[in-house]
N, C-alpha and C positions, 0 to 999 in steps of 0.2 A: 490600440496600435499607434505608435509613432509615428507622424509622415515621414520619408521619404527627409524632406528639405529638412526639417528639426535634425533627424541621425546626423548627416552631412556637416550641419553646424558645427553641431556637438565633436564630431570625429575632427574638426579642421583645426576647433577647438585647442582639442589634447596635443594634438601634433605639433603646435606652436610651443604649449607649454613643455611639452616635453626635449623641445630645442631648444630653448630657454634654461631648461634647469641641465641640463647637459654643457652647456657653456658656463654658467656660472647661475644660483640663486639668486634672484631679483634683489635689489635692496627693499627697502617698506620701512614708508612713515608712515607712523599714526595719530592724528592730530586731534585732540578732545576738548570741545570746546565745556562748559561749565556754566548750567543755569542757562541755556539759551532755548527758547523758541522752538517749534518743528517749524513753523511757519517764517521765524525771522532772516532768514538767508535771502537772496533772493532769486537763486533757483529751486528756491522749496515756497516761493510764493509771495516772501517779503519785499519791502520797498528798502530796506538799508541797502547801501552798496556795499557789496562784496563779487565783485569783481575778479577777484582770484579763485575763490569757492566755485564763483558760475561758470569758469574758465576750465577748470577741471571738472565741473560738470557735463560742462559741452564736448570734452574731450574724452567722457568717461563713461560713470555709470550711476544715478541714481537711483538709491535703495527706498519703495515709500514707506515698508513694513518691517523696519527695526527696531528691537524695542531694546530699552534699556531696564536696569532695574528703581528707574524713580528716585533716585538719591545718591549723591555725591560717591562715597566711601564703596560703598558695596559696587557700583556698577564697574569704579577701579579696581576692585577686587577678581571683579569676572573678568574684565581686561587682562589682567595680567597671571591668572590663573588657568583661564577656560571653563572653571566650576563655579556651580550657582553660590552666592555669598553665605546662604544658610552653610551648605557642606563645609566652606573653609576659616567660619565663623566669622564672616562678617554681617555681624546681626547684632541689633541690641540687646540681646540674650547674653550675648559673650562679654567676656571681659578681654583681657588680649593673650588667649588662645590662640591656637595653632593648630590644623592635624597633624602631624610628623612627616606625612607624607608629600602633603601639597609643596610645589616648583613654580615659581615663575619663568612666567615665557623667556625671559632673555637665558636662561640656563639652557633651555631646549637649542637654544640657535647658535649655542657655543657648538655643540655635535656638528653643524654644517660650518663651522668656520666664520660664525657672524659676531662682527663688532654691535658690543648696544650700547647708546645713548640717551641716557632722560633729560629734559631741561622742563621744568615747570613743578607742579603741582605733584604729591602724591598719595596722601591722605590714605596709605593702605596701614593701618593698626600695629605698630610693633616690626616694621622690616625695616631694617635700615637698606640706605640703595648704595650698597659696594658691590664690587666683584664679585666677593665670593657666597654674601648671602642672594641678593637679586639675579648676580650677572651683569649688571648695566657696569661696562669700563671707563664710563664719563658720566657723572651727572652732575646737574645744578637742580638744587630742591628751595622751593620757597616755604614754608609750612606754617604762615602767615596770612591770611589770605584778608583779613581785616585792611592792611596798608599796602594799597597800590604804587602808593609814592613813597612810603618808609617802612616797608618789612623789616620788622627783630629777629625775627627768625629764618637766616639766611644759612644753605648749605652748599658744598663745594666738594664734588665727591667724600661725600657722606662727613665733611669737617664743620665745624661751625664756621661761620664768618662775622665780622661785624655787623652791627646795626646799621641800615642804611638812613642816611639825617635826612629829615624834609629838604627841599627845595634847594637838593643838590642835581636837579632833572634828571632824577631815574625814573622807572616808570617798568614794572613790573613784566606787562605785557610787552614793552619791545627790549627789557632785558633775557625773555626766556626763546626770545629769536635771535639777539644776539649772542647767545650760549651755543642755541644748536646750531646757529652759524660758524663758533670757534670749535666745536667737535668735528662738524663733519671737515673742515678747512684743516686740522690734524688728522682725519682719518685721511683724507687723499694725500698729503703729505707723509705721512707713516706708514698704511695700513690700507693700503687705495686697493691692493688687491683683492681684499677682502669685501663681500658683504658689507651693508651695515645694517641696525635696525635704529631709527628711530620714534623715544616716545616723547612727543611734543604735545605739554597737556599746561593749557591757559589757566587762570580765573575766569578770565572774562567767561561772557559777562554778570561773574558773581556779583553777589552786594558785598560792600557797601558801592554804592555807583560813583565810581574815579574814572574818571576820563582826562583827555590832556584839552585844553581848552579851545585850539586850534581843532581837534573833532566835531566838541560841541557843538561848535559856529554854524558846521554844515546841516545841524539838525533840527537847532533852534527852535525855530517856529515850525518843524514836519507835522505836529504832532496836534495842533490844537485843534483841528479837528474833530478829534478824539478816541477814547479806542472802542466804540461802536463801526462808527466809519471803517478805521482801520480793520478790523475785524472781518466787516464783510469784504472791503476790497481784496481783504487775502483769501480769503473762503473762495472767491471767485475766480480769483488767480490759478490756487489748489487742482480747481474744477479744470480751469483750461488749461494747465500743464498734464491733465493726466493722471496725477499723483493719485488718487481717489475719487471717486463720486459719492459725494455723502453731504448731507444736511449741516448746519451749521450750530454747533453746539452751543447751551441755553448759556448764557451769563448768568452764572450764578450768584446774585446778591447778599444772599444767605451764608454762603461759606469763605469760609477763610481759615490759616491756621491758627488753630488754639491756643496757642506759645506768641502770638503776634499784641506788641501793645496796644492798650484799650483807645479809643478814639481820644479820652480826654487825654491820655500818655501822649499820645500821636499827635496833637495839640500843644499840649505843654512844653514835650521834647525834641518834637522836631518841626512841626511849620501848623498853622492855622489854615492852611493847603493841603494837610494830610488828611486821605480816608483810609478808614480801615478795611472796607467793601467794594467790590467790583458794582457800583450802583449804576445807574444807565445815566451816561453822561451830561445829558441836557437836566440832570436835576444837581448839577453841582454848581457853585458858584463862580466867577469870574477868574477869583483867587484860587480856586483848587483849580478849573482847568488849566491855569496858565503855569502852577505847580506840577501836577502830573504830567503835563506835554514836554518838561523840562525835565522831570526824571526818565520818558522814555528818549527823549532826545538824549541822554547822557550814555541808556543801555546802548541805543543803535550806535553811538560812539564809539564805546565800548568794542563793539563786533566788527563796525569797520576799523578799527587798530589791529584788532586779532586776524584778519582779514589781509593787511598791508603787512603784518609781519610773517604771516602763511608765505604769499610773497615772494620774501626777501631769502627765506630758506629753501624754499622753489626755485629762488633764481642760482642759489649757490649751487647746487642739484647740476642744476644746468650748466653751470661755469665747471663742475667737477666732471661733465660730461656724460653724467649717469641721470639724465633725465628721463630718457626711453625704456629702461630698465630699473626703475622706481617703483615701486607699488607706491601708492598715495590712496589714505583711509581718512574720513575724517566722520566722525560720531561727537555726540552728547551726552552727558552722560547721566542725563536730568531733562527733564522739560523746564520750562520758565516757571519762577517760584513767587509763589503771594507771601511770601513772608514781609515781616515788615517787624524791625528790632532793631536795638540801640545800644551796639556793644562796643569792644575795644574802647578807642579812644574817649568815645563818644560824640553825637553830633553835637556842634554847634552851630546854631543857626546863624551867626552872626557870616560864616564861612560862605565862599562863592558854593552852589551847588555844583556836585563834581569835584571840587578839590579837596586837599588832601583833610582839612578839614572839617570836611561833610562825611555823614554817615547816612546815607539814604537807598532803601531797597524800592523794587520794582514793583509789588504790593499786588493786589489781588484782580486789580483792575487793568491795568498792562498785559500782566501775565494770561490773563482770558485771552487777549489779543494775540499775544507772541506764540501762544499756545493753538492759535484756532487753525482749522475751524474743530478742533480736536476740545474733549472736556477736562476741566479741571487743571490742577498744577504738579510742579513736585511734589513728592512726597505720596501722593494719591497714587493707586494705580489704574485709573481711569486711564483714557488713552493720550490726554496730554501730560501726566507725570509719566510714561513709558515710554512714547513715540520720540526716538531719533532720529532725527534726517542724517543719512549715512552717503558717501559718496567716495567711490572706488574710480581712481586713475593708473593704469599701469598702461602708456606709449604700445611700450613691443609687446603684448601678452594681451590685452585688451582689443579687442578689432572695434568694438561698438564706439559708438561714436552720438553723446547725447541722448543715450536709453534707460528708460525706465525699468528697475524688476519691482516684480509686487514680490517674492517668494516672500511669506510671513519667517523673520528672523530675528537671531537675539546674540545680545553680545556673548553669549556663550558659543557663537560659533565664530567668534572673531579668533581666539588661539587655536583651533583647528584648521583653519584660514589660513592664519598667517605660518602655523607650520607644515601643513601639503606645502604652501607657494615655499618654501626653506628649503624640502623634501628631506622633512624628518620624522623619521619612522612613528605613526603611533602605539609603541608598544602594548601590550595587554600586562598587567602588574597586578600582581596578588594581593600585594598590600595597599594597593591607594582603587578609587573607583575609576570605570571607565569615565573619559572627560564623554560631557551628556550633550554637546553640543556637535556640529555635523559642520566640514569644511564647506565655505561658499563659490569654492573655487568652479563648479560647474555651472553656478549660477553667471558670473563670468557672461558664458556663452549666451544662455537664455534660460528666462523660467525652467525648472525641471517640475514634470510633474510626478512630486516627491509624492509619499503618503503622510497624514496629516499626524502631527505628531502635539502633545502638550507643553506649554511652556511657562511656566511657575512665576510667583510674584507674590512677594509676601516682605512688605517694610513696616513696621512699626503696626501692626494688627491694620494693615489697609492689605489685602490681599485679595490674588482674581489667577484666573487659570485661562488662557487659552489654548483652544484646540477647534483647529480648522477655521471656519467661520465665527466658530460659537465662544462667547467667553463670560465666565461669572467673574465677578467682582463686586468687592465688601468695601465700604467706607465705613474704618473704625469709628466715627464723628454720627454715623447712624445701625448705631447698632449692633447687635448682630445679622440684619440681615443682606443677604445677597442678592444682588444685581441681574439681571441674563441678558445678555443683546447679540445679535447676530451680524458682527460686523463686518461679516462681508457684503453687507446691505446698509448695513448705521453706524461706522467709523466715528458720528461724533455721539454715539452712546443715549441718542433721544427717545429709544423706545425700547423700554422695560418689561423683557418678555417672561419674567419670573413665575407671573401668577398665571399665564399662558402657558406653558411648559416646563412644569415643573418637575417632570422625567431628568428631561433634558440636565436644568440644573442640577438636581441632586446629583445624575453621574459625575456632572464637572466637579461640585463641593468633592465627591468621592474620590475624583482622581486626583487631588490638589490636598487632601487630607493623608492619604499614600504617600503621595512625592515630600512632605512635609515629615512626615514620622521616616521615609527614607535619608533625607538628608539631616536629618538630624543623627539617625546614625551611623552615615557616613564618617559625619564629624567627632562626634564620638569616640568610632575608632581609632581616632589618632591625636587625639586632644592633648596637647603641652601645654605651659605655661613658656610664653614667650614665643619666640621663634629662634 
């Protein structure tokens, strides 16, 4: 039975939304950040400043149980689809396939009369972002992600641009906040009547680590410490916000990605300060800590720029007078990444760290950190390549004010989300499959107590299944075997209940070997060449 006070919420709930969308559909940004931390914010437990993030958290709602799908490409796939990346082929299986069927979301928001705008990043396989194949009426696309300060690859509703030259002071991240600042500054000048949707999607804080050197300064020395320290001070942060109660996940020594240069590369190519391993800090030399404190000083850079440019598009919000009436999303679309490689330009050491120069990732050792008190990185689907920190601000439609939901979710309910909050119909269609994901809009109010449903995760043969408490998962790097842990007790994954219940397991392998042969035929069905 329901209390009494939960109905009442819920019902006071509906009633706001339903005067809300009776006057006009909310506008909604959605802001994704790229390679960052569950832990690196600092209302999700970090010490960087981000002071606009924790501003709309305060004013909001933070999500602790979002996951993403562990890697760049795919999780923007379920963004702007609603379907899991296997059904719409984003998977390394595919080549750049299509179903026939599959729409992105900005098509759907044309039905309700909404303006879309993209500025950043898009990395979805074969779409180009115009009108009429996406829907987005503005975009700026960078699809460079190597130069912060000189992207070759520059677009301008869907045209090419020039090359941008070094040390003309551009700077990637506060040029994709000055886009969606000239969009929406044309939508209220044009188009003010209308909706809008914004997809506002960073690098940051991708490698190679470029930051503007005025960030740096603030971060300097944060770091030397190191990231054991750091580590626990966030786990305990984690602990006292609420967010979880769980153990703090092992520092892996042993792992790293496989595709990462060998220590002597990592020597040769980029500094005598480089490790290839998350090793426990006090066994590194003087020279590596003061190197690694300086790479994570460059990430935390990195976030607080993407942070002051959130912002500055927050403020124009404001100035357009559509602040109260803004949905405001912001997810990850990765957890923080041990990779560590030496591409595009390449590094030169000879280069200040951070500038355009350098080519330096955030490596295995960091990323434990940015990632904790959760295990593992991207790529993995352990629960720091999965876990998103998500944070929901909408003024008039929002009553809560600095609350937490646990509800376990995935970015496949973000396009059922954002289309209830539109109010646009979700049709049932013959030929495409139902979208598997469920609108969060109730959640809004408070927890519901849904029944437990499964949710898929399968990147480069690292795949896991969760359902309810309970989730399996596989590190391709070990084998074939599977994983069990019960993480509504062990969120950071320290206790392997495999050989203890192995009931249990097989069912989850079983229902994750189903949904796997399901969306494959999904895709199937509709498979093109192109889009």
């Amino acid at each position: 039975m329901i209390p009494l006070f939960r109905t009442t919420s819920v019902v006071l709930f509906l009633i706001v939304l339903t005067i809300s969308r009776a006057e006009k559909p909310p506008n909604i940004i959605m802001v994704v950040a790229d390679d960052m931390g569950y832990s690196d914010a600092g209302c999700f437990g970090g010490e960087i400043q981000t002071p606009v993030l924790d501003s709309l958290a305060e004013n909001g709602l933070r999500f602790s149980q979002m996951y993403s799908t562990g890697r760049c490409w795919p999780s923007r796939a379920v963004l702007m689809t609603g379907y899991y990346a296997q059904q719409v082929g984003m998977d390394p299986r595919r080549g750049k396939e299509w179903p026939n069927w599959s729409k992105l979301l900005p098509l759907h928001l044309k039905e309700q009369g909404y303006r879309s705008y993209h500025s950043g990043k898009w990395h979805i396989k074969g779409t180009p972002v115009d009108a009429e194949t996406s829907g987005f009426d503005r975009s700026y696309m960078i699809t460079d992600q190597d130069r912060f300060f000189s992207p070759e690859r520059v677009f301008l509703d869907d045209e090419k641009q020039p090359a941008v030259e070094r040390d003309t002071g551009f700077y990637s991240t506060v040029a994709k906040g000055d886009y969606a600042i000239d969009f929406l500054k044309e939508h209220a000048e044009q188009t003010g009547d209308q909706p809008f949707f914004m997809y506002l999607a960073f690098f940051a804080p991708h490698f190679p680590l470029h930051a503007l050197p005025e960030d740096i300064e603030k971060y300097r020395d944060a770091y030397l410490k190191g990231w054991d320290v750091v580590r626990k001070e966030r786990w305990a942060r984690v602990n006292e916000l609420g967010l979880f109660k769980s153990g703090l996940a092992n520092r892996r020594g042993d792992i790293a990605p496989s595709w990462n240069l060998s220590q002597q590369d990592l020597v040769n190519e980029i500094h005598t300060g480089e490790v290839g391993y998350a090793f426990p800090w006090d066994e590194l030399t003087a020279e590596q800590q003061r190197f690694q404190a300086t790479k994570m000083a460059i990430h935390a850079a990195m976030i607080d720029r993407m942070d002051q440019e959130i912002g500055r598009v927050m403020n124009q919000i404001e100035v357009m007078g559509e602040a109260d009436d803004t949905v405001f999303m912001f997810v990850v679309d990765n957890g923080a990444s041990g990779e560590i490689i030496n591409r595009a330009d390449k590094h030169d050491p000879a280069a200040p760290m951070g500038s355009a120069g350098s080519y330096l990732c955030l490596g295995p050792g960091w990323s434990t950190a940015s990632n904790s008190p959760l295990s593992l990185h991207k790529h993995w689907n352990h629960e720091g390549g999965i876990s998103s920190p998500m944070i929901v601000s909408w003024p008039k439609g929002i009553r809560a004010r600095g609350e937490l939901r646990h509800s376990v979710s995935h970015f496949i309910d973000i396009v059922p989300t954002i289309l209830d909050l539109a109010g646009v119909e979700q049709a049932v269609h013959a030929d495409r499959p139902r979208l598997p994901g469920k609108s969060l809009v109730p959640v809004f109010g408070e927890d519901p107590d849904w029944p437990e449903r499964p949710l898929f995760f399968h990147h480069t043969e690292n795949q896991a299944l969760r359902l309810g408490d309970w989730k399996a998962v596989m590190r391709r790097d070990n084998g074939d075997r599977w994983e069990l842990y019960n993480i509504g007790n062990d969120r950071a994954e320290l206790e392997d209940l495999a050989d203890h219940d192995p009931d249990k397991l097989s069912s989850l392998v079983s229902i994750w070997k189903d949904l796997e042969a399901q969306f494959d035929e999904d895709f199937q069905s509709g498979a093109v060449s192109g889009r």
